[in-house]
C-alpha positions in Angstrom: 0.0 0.0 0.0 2.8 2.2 0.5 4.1 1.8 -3.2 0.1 2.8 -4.0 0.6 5.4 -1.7 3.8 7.2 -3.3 2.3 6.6 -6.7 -0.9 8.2 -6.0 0.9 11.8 -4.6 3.4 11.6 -7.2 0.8 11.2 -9.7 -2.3 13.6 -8.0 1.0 16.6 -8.0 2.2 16.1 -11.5 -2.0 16.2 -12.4 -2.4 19.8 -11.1 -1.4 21.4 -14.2 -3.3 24.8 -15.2 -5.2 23.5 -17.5 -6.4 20.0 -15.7 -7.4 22.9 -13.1 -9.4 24.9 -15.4 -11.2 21.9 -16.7 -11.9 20.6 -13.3 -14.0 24.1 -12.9 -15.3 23.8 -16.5 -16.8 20.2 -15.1 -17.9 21.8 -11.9 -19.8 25.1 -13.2 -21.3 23.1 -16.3 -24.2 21.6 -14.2 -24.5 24.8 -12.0 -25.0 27.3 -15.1 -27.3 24.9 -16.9 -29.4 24.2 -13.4 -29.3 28.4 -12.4 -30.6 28.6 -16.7 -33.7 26.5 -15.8 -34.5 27.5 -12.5 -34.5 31.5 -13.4 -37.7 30.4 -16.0 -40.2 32.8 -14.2 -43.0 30.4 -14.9 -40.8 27.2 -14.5 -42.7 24.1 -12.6 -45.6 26.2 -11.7 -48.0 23.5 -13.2 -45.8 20.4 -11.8 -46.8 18.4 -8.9 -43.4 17.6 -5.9 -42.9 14.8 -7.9 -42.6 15.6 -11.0 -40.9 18.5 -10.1 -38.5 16.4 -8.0 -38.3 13.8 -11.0 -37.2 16.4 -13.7 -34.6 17.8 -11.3 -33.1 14.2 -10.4 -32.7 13.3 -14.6 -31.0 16.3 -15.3 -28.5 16.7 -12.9 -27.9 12.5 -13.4 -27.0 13.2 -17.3 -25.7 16.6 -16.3 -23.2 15.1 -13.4 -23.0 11.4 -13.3 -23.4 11.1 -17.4 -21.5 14.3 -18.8 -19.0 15.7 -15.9 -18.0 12.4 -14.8 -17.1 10.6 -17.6 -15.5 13.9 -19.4 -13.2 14.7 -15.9 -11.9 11.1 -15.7 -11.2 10.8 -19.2 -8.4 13.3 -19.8 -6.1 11.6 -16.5 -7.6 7.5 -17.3 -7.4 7.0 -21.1 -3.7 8.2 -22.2 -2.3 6.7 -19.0 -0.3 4.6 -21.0 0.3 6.9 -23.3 1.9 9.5 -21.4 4.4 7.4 -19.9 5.6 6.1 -23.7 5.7 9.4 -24.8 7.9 10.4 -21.6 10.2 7.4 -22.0 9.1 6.5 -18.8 7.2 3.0 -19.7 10.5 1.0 -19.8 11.9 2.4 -16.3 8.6 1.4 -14.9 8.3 -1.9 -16.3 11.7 -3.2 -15.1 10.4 -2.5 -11.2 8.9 -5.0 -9.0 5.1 -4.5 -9.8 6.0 -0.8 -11.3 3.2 -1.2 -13.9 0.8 -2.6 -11.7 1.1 0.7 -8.8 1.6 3.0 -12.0 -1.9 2.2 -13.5 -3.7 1.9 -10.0 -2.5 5.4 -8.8 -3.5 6.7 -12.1 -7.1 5.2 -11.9 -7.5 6.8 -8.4 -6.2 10.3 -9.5 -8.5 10.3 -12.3 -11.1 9.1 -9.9 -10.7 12.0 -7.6 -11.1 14.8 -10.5 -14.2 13.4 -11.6 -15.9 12.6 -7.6 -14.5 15.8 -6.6 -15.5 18.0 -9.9 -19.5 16.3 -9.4 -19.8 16.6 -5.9 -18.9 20.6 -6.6 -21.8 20.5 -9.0 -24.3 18.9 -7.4 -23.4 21.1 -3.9 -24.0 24.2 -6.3 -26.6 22.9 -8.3 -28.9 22.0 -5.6 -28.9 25.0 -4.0 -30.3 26.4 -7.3 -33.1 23.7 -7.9 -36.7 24.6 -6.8 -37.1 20.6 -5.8 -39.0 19.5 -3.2 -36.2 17.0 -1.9 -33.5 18.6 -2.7 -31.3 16.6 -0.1 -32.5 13.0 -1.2 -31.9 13.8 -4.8 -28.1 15.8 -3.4 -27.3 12.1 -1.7 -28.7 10.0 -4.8 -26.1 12.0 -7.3 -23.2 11.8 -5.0 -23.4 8.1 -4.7 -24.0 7.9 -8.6 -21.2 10.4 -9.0 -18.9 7.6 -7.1 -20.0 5.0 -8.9 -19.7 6.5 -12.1 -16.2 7.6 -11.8 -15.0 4.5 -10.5 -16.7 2.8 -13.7 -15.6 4.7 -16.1 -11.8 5.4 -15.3 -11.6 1.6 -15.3 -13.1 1.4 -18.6 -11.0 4.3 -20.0 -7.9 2.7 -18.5 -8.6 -0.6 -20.3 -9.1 1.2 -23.7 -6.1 3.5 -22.9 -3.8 0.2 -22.5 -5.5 -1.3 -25.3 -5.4 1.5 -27.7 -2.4 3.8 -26.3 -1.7 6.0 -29.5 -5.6 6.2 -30.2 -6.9 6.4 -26.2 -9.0 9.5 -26.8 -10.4 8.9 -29.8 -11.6 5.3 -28.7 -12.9 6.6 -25.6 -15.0 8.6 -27.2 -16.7 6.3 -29.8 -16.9 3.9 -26.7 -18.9 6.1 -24.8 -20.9 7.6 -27.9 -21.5 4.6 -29.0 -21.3 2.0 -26.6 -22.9 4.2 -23.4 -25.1 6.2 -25.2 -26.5 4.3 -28.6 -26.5 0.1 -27.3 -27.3 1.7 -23.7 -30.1 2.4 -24.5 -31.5 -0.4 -27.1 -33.6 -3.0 -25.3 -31.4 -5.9 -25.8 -29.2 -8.1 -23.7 -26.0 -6.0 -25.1 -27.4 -2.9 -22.9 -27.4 -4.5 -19.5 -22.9 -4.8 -19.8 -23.0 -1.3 -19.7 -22.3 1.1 -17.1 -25.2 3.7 -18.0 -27.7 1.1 -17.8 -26.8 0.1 -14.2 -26.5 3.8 -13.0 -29.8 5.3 -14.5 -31.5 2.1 -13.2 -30.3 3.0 -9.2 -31.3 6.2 -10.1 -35.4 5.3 -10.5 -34.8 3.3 -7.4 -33.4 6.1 -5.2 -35.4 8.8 -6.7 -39.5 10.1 -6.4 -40.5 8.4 -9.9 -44.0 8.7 -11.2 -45.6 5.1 -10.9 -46.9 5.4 -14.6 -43.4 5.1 -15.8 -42.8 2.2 -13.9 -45.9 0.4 -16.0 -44.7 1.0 -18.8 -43.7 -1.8 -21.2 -40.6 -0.7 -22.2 -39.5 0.0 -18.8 -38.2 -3.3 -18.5 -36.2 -3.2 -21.0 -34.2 0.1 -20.4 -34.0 -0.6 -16.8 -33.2 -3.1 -14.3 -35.7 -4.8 -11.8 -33.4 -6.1 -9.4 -32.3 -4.5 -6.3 -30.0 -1.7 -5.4 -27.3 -4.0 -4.1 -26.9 -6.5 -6.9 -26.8 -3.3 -9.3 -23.7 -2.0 -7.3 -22.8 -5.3 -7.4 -22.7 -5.6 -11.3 -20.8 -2.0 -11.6 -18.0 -2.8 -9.1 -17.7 -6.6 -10.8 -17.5 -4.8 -14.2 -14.8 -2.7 -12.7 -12.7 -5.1 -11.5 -12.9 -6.8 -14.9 -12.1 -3.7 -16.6 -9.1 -3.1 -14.1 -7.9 -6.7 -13.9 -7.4 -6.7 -18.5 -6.2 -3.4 -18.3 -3.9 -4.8 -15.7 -3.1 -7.9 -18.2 -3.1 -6.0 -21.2 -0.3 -3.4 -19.8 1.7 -6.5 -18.8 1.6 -8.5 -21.6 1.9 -6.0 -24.8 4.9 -5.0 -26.2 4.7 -1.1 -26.0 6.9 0.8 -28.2 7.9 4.5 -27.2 7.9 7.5 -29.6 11.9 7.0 -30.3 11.8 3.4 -30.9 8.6 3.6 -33.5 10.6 6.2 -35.4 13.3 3.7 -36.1 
């Protein structure tokens, strides 16, 4: 743990570079401008019930916070991990120490963790104080623990496509999510229930005031999960650890080439 330890200082200091910084605010204020936006509507929710008012605010801020911040703050820091070490030179000195790749892609995933759970929980503190909701602190709690969740999920998937696809990282992670997230997410098939939107948005009708005629609808089924909280958790933290443990493999195993040695 010590090794994990030094990796993840080392790792959070050489991070906090202006421009991480500035996007890190970016992240924050994005849900907090769009939230103050809808809220200054004069006439806004005056023909809503607490429920539906509470139900609107709790789907906006989840693909405001959970959706868009998290997955854009952890992507910069999880998918050119690799990457930045081969174009450093650094990948080789790693490699040769006991478990160096192992700590090195670990401490990455929990710095890139920590920019997206800190950059959403600074949204959702400013955004709720904006929201005319009528539970304003049960929908607060609901986002943070989606917030967790979702960074954890994702900087494990972007680390896998990062070791996977080291000179492409960015550009993969993107068709992944835009693809994979938002397009299969959502089509009612057995594909959508291996992805991490379809686990988060179905804790989020579970923790959330949701409108009972939504629930009978027949297509419910299909874009969300009937089990319980718990084994939804349960699926994202066993996709994580998958995602972690090939990353893990794949860095071990492939035979990375830095920037001098492909220009040979």
């Amino acid at each position: 743990m010590s090794a994990l330890r030094a990796v993840f200082i080392h790792e959070w200091k050489r991070s906090l570079t202006p421009g991480r910084i500035v996007w890190w605010f970016v992240m924050a204020a994005f849900p907090i401008v769009i939230t103050a936006l809808i809220a200054s509507i004069q006439r806004f929710g005056q023909e809503m019930g607490p429920e539906d008012i509470d139900a609107f605010w709790a789907v906006l801020l989840y693909v405001l916070i959970p959706c868009v911040c998290c997955a854009l703050s952890v992507l910069l820091t999880a998918a050119p991990a690799v990457a930045t070490e081969l174009e450093q030179r650094s990948w080789v000195y790693m490699a040769t120490r006991p478990n160096g790749i192992f700590w090195l892609l670990l401490g990455k995933y929990l710095v890139a963790v920590t920019w997206g759970v800190t950059a959403a929980w600074a949204g959702i503190a400013g955004s709720m104080l904006l929201t005319t909701a009528a539970s304003p602190v049960q929908i607060g709690v609901t986002l943070s623990a989606l917030s967790v969740l979702s960074a954890v999920s994702y900087s494990a998937v972007y680390l896998l496509i990062g070791a996977m696809f080291p000179r492409r990282a960015m550009v993969f992670a993107v068709m992944y999510t835009g693809l994979v997230e938002v397009v299969l997410g959502f089509i009612p098939a057995i594909v959508n229930r291996l992805t991490v939107q379809y686990r988060l948005r179905s804790l989020l009708m579970q923790w959330v005031p949701v409108n009972e005629k939504i629930r009978s609808e027949p297509a419910f089924a299909y874009v969300f999960a009937e089990g319980s909280s718990l084994v939804q958790c349960l699926w994202l933290l066993a996709l994580t650890a998958i995602f972690l443990a090939v990353a893990l493999v794949v860095a071990h195993r492939k035979e990375f080439t830095t920037a001098a040695e492909g220009d040979l």
